[in-house]
N, C-alpha and C positions, 0 to 999 in steps of 0.2 A: 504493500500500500504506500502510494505518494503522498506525503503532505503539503502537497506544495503544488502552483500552477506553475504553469512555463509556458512563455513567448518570446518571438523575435521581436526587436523593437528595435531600427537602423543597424542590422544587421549583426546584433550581440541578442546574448540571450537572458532574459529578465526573470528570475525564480519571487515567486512570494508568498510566504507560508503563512499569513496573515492577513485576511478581510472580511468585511462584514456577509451573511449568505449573501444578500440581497445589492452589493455595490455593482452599479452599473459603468459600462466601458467605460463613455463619458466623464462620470465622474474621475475615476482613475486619471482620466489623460489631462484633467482643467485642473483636478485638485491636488494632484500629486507630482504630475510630471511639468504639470504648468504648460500644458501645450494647448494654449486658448483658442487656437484658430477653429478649431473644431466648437461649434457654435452650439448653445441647449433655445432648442424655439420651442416648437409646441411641447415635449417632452412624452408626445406619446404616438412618434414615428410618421407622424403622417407628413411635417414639410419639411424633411429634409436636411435641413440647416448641420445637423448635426453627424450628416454620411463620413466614415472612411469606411477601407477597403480594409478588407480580412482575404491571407491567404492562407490559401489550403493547398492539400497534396490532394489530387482527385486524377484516379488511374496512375499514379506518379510524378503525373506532370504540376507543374506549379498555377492555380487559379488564383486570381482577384474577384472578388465579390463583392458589392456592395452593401455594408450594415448600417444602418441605425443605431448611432454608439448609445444615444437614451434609452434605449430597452435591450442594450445588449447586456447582459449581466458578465461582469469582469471574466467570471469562471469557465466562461462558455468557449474564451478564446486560449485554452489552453491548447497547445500545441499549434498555432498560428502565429502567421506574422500580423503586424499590426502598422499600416500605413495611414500619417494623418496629412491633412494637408501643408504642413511645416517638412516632411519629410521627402517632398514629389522634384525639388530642384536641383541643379547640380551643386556638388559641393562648391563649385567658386558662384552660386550665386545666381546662373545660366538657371531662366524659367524653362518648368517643363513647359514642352508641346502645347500643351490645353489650356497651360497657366498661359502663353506665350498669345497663343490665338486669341484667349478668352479677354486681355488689353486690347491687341489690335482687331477685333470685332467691337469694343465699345460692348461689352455683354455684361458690365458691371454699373450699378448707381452705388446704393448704400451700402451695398457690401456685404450685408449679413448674410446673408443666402450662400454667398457666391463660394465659400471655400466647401461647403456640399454639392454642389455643382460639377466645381473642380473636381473633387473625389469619386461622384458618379462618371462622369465624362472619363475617368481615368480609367476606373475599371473597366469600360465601356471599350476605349481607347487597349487594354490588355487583354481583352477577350477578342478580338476580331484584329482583322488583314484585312488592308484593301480601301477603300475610299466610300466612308458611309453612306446610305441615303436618310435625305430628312426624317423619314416617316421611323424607320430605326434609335435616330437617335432621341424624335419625341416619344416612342415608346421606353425609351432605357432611363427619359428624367419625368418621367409621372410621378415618381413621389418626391421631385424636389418641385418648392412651392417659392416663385417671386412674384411680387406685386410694384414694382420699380421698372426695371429693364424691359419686359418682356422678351420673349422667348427667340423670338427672332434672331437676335444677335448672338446667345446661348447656342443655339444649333448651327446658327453660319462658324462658330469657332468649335465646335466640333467638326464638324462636314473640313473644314480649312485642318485642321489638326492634323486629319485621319489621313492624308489625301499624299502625306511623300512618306517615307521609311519609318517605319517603327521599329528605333534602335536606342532608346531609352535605356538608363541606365537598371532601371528594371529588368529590362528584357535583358540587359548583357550579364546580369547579374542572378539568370534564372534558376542555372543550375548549383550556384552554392545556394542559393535561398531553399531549394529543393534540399540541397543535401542538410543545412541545417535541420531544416523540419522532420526528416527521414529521420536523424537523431532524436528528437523529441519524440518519437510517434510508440511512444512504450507501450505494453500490455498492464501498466499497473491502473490500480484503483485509487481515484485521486481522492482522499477525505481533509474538508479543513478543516479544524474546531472540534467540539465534543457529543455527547450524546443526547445533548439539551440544544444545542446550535450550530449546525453546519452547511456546508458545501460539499455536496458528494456525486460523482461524476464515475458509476463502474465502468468497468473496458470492458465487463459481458454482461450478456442479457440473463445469464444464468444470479451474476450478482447483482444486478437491478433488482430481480425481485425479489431475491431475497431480502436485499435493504430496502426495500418498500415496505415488506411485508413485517418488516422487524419495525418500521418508524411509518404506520401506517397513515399520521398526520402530517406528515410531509407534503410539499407540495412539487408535485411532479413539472419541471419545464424540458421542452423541448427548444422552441424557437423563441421563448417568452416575447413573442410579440401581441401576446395578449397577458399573461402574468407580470410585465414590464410595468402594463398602465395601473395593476392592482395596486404597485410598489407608487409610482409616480404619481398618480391621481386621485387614487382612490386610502393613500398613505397606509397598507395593509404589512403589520408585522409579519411575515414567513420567515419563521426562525430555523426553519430546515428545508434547503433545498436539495433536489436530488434531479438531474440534468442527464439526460437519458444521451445525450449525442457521441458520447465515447462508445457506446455499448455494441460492440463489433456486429455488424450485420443488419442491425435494427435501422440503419438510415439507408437500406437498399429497395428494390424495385426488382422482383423477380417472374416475370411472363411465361407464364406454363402451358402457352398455347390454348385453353381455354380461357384463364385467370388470369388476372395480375395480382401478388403478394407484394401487397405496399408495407413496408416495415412501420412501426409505429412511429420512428425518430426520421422518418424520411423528408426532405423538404421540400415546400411545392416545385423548387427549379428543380429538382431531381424528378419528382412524379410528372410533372405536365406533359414532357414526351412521349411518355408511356398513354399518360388518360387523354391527351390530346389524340393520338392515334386511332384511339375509338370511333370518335367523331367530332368535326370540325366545331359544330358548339362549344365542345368540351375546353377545345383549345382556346376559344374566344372568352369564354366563361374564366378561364385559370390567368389569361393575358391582365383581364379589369380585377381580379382579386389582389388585392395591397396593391404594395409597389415593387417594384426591383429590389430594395434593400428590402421589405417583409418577405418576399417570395425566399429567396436567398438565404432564410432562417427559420422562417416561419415554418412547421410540419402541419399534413392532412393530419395525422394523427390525433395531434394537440388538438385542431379546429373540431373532431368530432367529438374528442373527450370532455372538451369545455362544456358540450352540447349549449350554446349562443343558440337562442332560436330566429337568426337573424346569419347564422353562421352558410357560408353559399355552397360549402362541398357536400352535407348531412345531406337536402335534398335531392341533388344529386347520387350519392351514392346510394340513398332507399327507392330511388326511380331503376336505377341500374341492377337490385337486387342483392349489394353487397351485405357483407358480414364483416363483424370485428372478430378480432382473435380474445381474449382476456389472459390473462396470468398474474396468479396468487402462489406465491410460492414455487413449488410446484406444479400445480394443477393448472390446468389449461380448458378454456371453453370458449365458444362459438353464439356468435346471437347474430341474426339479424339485426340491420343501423335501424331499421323500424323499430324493434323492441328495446332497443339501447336507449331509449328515451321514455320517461317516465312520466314528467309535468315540468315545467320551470325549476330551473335550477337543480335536477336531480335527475339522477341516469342509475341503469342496472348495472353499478359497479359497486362490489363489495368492497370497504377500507381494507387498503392493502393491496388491490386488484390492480393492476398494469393494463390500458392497452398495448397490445405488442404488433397488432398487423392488421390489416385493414385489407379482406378477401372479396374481390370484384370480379363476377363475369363477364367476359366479353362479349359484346354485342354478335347476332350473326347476321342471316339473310333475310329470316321470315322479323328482324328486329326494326322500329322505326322511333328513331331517338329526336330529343330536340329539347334544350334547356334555355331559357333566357333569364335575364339578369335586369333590375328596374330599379336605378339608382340617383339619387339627387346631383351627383357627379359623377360624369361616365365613367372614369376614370379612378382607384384607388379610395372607391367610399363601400363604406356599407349597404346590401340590400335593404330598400324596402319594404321588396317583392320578391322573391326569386323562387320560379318555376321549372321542373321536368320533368319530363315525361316520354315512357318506354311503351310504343304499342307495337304488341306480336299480330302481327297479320298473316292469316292462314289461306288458303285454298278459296278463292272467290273472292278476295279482299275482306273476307269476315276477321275483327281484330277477337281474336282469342284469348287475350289478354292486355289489360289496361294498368299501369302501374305511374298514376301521378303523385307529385310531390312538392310543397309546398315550402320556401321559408319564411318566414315572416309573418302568414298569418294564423300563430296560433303560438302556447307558450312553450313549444316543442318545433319543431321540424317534423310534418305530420304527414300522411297521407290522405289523399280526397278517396275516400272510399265510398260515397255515392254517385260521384262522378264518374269514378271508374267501373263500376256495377250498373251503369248507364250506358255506359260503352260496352261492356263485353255480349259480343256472342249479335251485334251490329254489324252491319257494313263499315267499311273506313267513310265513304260519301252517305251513309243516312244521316240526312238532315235532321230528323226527326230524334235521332237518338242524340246527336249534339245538345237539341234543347232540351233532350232529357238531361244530360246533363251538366250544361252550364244551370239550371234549374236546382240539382239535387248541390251543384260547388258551394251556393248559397246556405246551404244547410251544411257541409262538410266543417264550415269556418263560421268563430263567432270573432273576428282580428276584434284587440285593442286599437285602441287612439294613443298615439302619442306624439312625439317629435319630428321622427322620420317621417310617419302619413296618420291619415284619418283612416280611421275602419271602413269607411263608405268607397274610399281612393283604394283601400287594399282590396277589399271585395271584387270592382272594377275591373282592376287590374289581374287580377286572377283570370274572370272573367277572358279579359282580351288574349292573355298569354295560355289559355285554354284553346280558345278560337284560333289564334297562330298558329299555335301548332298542330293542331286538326287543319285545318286548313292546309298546310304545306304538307303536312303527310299525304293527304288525298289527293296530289300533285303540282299545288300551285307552285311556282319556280318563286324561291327566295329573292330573287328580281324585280317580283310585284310586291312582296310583305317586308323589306328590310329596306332600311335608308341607310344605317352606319354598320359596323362591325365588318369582319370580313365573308366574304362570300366563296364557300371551293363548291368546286365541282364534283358531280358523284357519276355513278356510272349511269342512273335513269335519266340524268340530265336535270332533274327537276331543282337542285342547288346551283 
């Protein structure tokens, strides 16, 4: 057992056997190391301000990712390097690329924003070859937020950045960065503190649960980009943390040809290739969920355990038919994502109980998928709505089975079960059974009122994203029903 975390920090390696569970990246870097450029704005990840990059070993080779150092918790970056925006120039003082661009675009007023900018653009700028397009780089800064500059100049000094040689001293510097972290990348069990207050991080899934299962009040993080804001916002002691992302195997994605085994510690940029490959919703749906730095940390796992009934993956995955795994100890068991929720704020998870994997069938032939997303900003907010739905269509076009799902209007992530008892055993074009059950949706939901929408606006909208997708299933081309998102092709032509 380790006591101690470790990271690269300008290319030395930083040991600290001392802090509090709950101390966030951020703080580490403003309060201890004095490196202020990395900026605290909203403090619960959504603008930005506060991005560096975290690198990893992934396949072996060396990645840049973009975090949210506000909700990153200190402990998470054990065994990473840790670049801030004080770190990105040359030692005599020569701006990086982006830093370089980002003056001569004029892409700066007040400045707060701009050194998470920097640090998106950068990771941006260390994931990719070749000369960006626009639409690229305003997908990779949705979660950084100006209201000064605008955007415009921010993406002409990327586009201008990307556009000659990426030979950064990063990049010339990839394979000792690699080799340091290869050193760091132990099999031990990291524990800080004692049995009343800690930071504990196992390197297997076998001592996860056990230390769950022994310190059953602990609070389980994975990508704390939603445990973050309980610390930040909501000022919640969790005097025992236990951070599931060391635990060998549990952050993988394994495709069994019918299934996909999503690990419980998995992160959405890990899983989206896999659940995008399903179908193109899927990947439009997983694009507007966070941002680039929440995706990059955040796990599907975390998102279903919280059970949020406002959460966009639970719907989805009880339309698709999935299952979670559980583990207690030992013991291992199976539920469907429908029964895993119980009312507000409570799930069929016994203290002490782990999820560990998250079991989704693949879509087939006789399968007709379609989820939409209804959000106050398209872009890296909250559902207020969010709809999917699976219809098995048999021999004559009769749908044999009807599996809708709902988030938002109800204190769960739920299923419309009169809606779909309205559909089955219908033509996919009877009219007649549509209004059966757009009819019977009205009774599946009683939605609250609150801040995001009205009960009357969620009802609605159900409604309409009911009607969508029945409608494009029965063939109408995505051409006539979509104005934004992206549009692919299928084999019947009708996307």
């Amino acid at each position: 057992m380790r006591q101690t975390i470790r990271f690269i920090r300008k290319g030395h390696m930083v040991e600290l056997d001392q802090m509090a569970p709950t101390t966030m990246l951020l703080d580490y870097l403003r309060e201890v190391e004095r490196a202020t450029g990395t900026k605290e704005g909203c403090g619960e990840g959504d603008c930005g301000a506060c991005t560096v990059a975290v690198g990893r070993l992934k396949d072996g080779k060396l990645a840049y990712e973009p975090v949210n150092a506000c909700i990153h918790m200190l402990g998470q970056v054990d065994g990473c390097e840790i670049v801030t925006v004080e770190d990105i120039a040359e030692d005599d003082g020569k701006l990086h690329p982006i830093q370089a661009a980002m003056v001569q675009s004029h892409a700066s007023q007040c400045g707060f924003c701009t050194p998470g900018f920097v640090m998106s653009l950068f990771t941006l700028y260390q994931s990719t070859d070749g000369k960006l397009r626009r639409d690229e780089v305003n997908d990779w800064i949705a979660g950084n937020l100006c209201r000064c500059t605008g955007y415009r100049p921010i993406v002409d000094a990327a586009v201008a950045a990307s556009a000659g040689t990426r030979n950064d001293r990063f990049r010339v510097a990839a394979r000792d960065t690699a080799g340091l972290l290869s050193f760091l990348a132990d099999n031990d069990d990291v524990f800080i503190g004692d049995s009343d207050r800690f930071f504990a991080a196992p390197a297997t899934v076998d001592g996860l649960a056990d230390l769950y299962e022994q310190h059953p009040n602990a609070t389980i993080v994975g990508g704390a980009t939603d445990v973050g804001l309980w610390v930040n916002k909501q000022l919640r002691d969790l005097p025992k943390i236990i951070h599931t992302g060391r635990a060998r195997g549990l952050d993988q994605v394994q495709d069994t040809g019918y299934e996909l085994i999503i690990g419980g510690a998995a992160t959405y940029a890990t899983v989206e290739p896999f659940l995008a490959a399903l179908d193109p919703d899927i990947g439009e749906l997983l694009r507007r969920l966070g941002s680039r730095q929440v995706r990059s940390r955040g796990t599907v796992g975390g998102n279903v355990a919280n059970g949020s009934p406002i959460g966009d993956t639970p719907p989805l995955l009880i339309a698709l038919g999935a299952s979670v795994e559980l583990r207690k100890g030992k013991r291992v068991r199976t539920l469907p994502v429908e029964e895993f929720y119980i009312e507000y704020g409570k799930q069929a998870r016994e203290p002490g109980e782990l999820l560990t994997a998250i079991l989704v069938p693949k879509l087939d032939e006789t399968h007709i998928f379609r989820c939409f997303k209804v959000a106050k900003r398209f872009d890296q907010d909250i559902s207020s709505v969010m709809g999917a739905f699976r219809f098995t269509v048999g021999e004559g076009g009769i749908i044999t089975e009807a599996r809708i799902a709902f988030g938002g209007m109800a204190g769960i992530p739920k299923r419309a079960a009169g809606a779909e008892a309205a559909l089955q055993g219908a033509a996919l074009r009877d009219s007649r059974a549509w209004a059966r059950a757009f009819a019977a949706l009205r009774d599946d939901f009683q939605p609250l009122d609150d801040h995001r929408a009205s009960a009357r606006y969620r009802v609605e909208t159900a409604h309409a994203l009911l009607g969508k997708a029945l409608i494009e299933a029965a063939g109408t081309s995505t051409s006539r029903t979509r104005i934004v998102g992206r549009r692919e092709k299928v084999a019947d032509g009708s996307r």
